[in-house]
VEXMAR-405604 format. One record per residue (C-alpha): x, y, z. Coordinates in steps of 0.001 Angstrom, whole numbers, plus 500000, padded with zeros to 6 digits. Example, Ala and Ser with C-alpha at 12.3 -4.5 7.8 and 13.67 -1.06 7.14 Angstrom:
2
512300495500507800;513670498940507140;
This chain:
353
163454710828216416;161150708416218286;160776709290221912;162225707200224307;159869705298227202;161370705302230569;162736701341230408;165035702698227145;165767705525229272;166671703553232300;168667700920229905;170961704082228097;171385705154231305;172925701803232872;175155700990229702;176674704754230272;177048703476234392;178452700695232979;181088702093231030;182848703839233702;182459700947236129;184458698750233110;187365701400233621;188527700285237396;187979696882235886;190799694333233624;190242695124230188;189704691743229396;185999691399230987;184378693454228763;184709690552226652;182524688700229113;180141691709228940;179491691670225439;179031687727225792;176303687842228457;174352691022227091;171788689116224809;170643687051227782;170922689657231298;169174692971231616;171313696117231858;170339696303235965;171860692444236062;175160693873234413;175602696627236772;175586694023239933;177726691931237983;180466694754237511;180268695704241356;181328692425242183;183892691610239829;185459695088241094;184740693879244732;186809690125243664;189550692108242117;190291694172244437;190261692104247153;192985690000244648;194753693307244924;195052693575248610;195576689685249885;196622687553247262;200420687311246923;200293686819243211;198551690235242742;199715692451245434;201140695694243559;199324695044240869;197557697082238899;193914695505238450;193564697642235256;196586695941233960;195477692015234330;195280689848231433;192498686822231112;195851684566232077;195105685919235696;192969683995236796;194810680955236210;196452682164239925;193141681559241977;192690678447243686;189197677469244978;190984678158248210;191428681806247628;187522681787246668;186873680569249837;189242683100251553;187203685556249517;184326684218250801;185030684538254464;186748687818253577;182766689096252068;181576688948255921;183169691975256623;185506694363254413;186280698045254027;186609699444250402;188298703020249980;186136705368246991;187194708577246668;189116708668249391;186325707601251777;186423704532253662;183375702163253616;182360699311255583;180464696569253894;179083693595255356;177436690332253790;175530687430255112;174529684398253182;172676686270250743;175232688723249602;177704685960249845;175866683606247675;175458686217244791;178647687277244387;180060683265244423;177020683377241665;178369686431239995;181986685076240211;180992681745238770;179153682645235648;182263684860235151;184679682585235362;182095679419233728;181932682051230691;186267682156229731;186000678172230906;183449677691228661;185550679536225947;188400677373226429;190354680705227884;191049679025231320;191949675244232136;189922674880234934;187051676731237057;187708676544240663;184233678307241536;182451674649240600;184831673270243557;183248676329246226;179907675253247570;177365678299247476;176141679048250950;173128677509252459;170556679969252387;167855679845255484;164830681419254222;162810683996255718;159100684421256242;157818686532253908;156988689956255095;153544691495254064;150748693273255873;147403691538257133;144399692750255360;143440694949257953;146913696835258084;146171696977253992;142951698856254666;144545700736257383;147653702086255117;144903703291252178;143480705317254908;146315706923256370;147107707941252985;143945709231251760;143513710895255126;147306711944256126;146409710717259765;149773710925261481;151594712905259265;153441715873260281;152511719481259428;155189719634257031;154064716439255578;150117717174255787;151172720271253428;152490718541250472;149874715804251268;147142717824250240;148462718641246591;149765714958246651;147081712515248096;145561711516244835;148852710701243247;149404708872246462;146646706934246864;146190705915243334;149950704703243272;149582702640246402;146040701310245449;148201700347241813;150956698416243759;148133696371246235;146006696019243672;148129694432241116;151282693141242678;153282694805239777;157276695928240761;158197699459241753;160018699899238752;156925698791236252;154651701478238315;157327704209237655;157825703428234045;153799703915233370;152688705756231025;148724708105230878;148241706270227750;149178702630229419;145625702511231028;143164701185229523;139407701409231007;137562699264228730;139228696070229919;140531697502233130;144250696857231995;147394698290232423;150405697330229687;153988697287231666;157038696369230695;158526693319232540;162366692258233159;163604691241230300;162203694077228148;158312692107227512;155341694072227187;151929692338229227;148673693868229666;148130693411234115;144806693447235449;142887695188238149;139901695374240037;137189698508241131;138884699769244151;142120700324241557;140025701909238940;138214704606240924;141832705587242704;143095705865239008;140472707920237590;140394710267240185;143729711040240197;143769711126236124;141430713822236422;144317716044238056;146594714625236420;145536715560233048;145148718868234399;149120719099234279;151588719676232019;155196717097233027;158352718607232569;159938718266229149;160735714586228213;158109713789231283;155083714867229573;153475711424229330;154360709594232509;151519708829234799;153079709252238020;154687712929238462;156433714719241119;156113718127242706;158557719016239909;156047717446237517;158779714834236493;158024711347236679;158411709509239600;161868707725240388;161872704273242173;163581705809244858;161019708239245333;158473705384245341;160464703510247838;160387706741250350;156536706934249633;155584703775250739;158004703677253809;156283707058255316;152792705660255069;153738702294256101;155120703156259501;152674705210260355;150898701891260217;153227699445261836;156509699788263002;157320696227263582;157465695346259811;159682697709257259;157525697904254579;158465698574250696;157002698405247558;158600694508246909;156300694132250547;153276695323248829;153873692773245724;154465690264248297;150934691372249991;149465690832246866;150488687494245844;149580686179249067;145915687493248654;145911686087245651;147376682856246593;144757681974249045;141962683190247425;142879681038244552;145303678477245448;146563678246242587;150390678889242395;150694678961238792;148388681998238438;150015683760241283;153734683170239134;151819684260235922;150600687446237261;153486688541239559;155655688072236323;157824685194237678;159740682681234856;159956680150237236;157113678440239127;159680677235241382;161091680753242856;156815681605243579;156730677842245623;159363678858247712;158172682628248745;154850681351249295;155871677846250919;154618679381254369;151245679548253013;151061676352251312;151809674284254462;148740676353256104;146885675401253548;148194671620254267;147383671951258048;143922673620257024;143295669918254537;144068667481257716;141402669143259600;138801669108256909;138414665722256656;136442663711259443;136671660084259438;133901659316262197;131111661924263100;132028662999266753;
């Protein structure tokens, strides 16, 4: 039998998560799972199948039609009972909710963000039985999605980008306990964070890397992308060096069975998880600022906005960060393009002073 990589891994593991999310849910939307599978990633299925269970259950406790219910129990028929006004009661009911699991209460809050996905995840559900003729009508078209204010992108300066490769070469700031892994660790470390600045690629891509993914000759790295395609990434001297000396420990160690090829190991000499990454980057990073919380989607963000103005062009930034749309790359990086504006009024003088 073939070995696995770590995306098939990752994807076996989601369709078993699936499964048992599917079993608190109405039998009928697995249907609507095996329509959408072709076209959404395993990941995108998951969030979908939280918030279906979030939408039911809140059917469960408010609406009249479905109190006493069992939501295992509901036929497709169902959701001829919900009115775009109980979508919009749903909505206001997203701000703030508590959700029992195992007995433990939760609390759960959602701005316009979280609110705006699940309206998205509720109306490609509901567009899906609509579209095959299972429903008369879909009342999500009638709820306006919420108007999303957008953020300036966080990222660090250039100088906080050399500062956080020194703290982790050096471990300035760490504590003792820390300074003690950091010692059989700062290679690994510093090779993974030089990866993530110096390519822009996403946490999960940098975990799923294998020894024999790196390719010297052309300076290339092949990832997998969302969506499951393979592209050969780029990078630059600063990367290189960071990779080959940690390769040359690296290759030094034997992984863990089933982690024997994976670039990035632990302590445990299994590879790296993206949580693990996440906690990574967060301890160097506030050792370098505290005003900004810093994660590895910050350090792709960093990137693209190096690249962005060294280049200007926005189609190479959307190419190499991996985006399908053009579009969603305009609007993270729509902060820098009116600078960039501001910066062509000034260089052009119509009299000499």
């Amino acid at each position: 039998m073939t070995a696995k990589n770590y995306h098939e891994e990752m994807d076996i593991k989601n369709a078993r998560h699936l499964r048992e999310l599917l079993k608190t849910l109405p039998p009928f939307v697995q249907e609507f799972f095996r329509g959408i599978e072709q076209t959404t990633s395993s990941k995108t299925r998951i969030a979908y199948a939280y918030d279906l269970r979030v939408f039911f259950n809140y059917l469960a406790e408010s609406h009249t039609a479905f109190k006493g219910i069992d939501i295992t129990a509901l036929d497709v028929g169902c959701l001829g009972n919900v009115s775009a006004d109980d979508i919009e009661m749903y909505m206001d009911y997203l701000g703030y909710y508590n959700s029992a699991s195992q007995d433990i209460s939760k609390e759960y809050m959602n701005r316009e963000r979280g609110k705006s996905r699940k309206l998205a995840s509720l109306r490609t559900f509901y567009h899906y039985y609509y579209k095959k003729r299972k429903i008369d009508a879909d009342p999500t078209m009638l709820v306006d999605l919420p108007k999303i204010h957008e953020k300036n992108i966080i990222r660090l300066e250039p100088d906080e980008v050399a500062q956080l490769l020194d703290v982790v070469e050096s471990g300035k700031g760490l504590s003792d306990a820390q300074l003690r892994y950091h010692e059989h660790t700062k290679d690994r470390d510093l090779a993974l964070m030089t990866l993530l600045l110096g390519t822009g690629i996403r946490v999960s891509e940098c975990v799923g890397l294998n020894m024999a993914d790196i390719d010297f000759s052309v300076n290339g790295i092949r990832i997998v992308r969302k969506g499951g395609s393979e592209v050969i990434v780029y990078f630059g001297q600063e990367v290189e060096r960071a990779l080959k000396a940690y390769l040359e420990l690296r290759r030094k160690t034997i992984g863990a069975t089933g982690h024997e090829d994976a670039l990035f190991l632990s302590l445990q000499n299994k590879r790296l998880s993206v949580r693990s990454v996440q906690n990574l980057v967060k301890k160097y990073a506030q050792l370098v600022t505290r005003l900004k919380k810093i994660s590895p989607h910050k350090l792709r963000s960093t990137y693209g906005t190096s690249l962005y103005r060294e280049t200007g062009d926005i189609y190479l930034v959307a190419d190499v960060l991996g985006h399908k749309d053009v579009n969603t790359t305009k609007r993270h990086y729509a902060q820098i393009e009116d600078e960039r504006r501001r910066m062509a009024a000034k260089a052009v003088k119509l009299r000499d002073d």
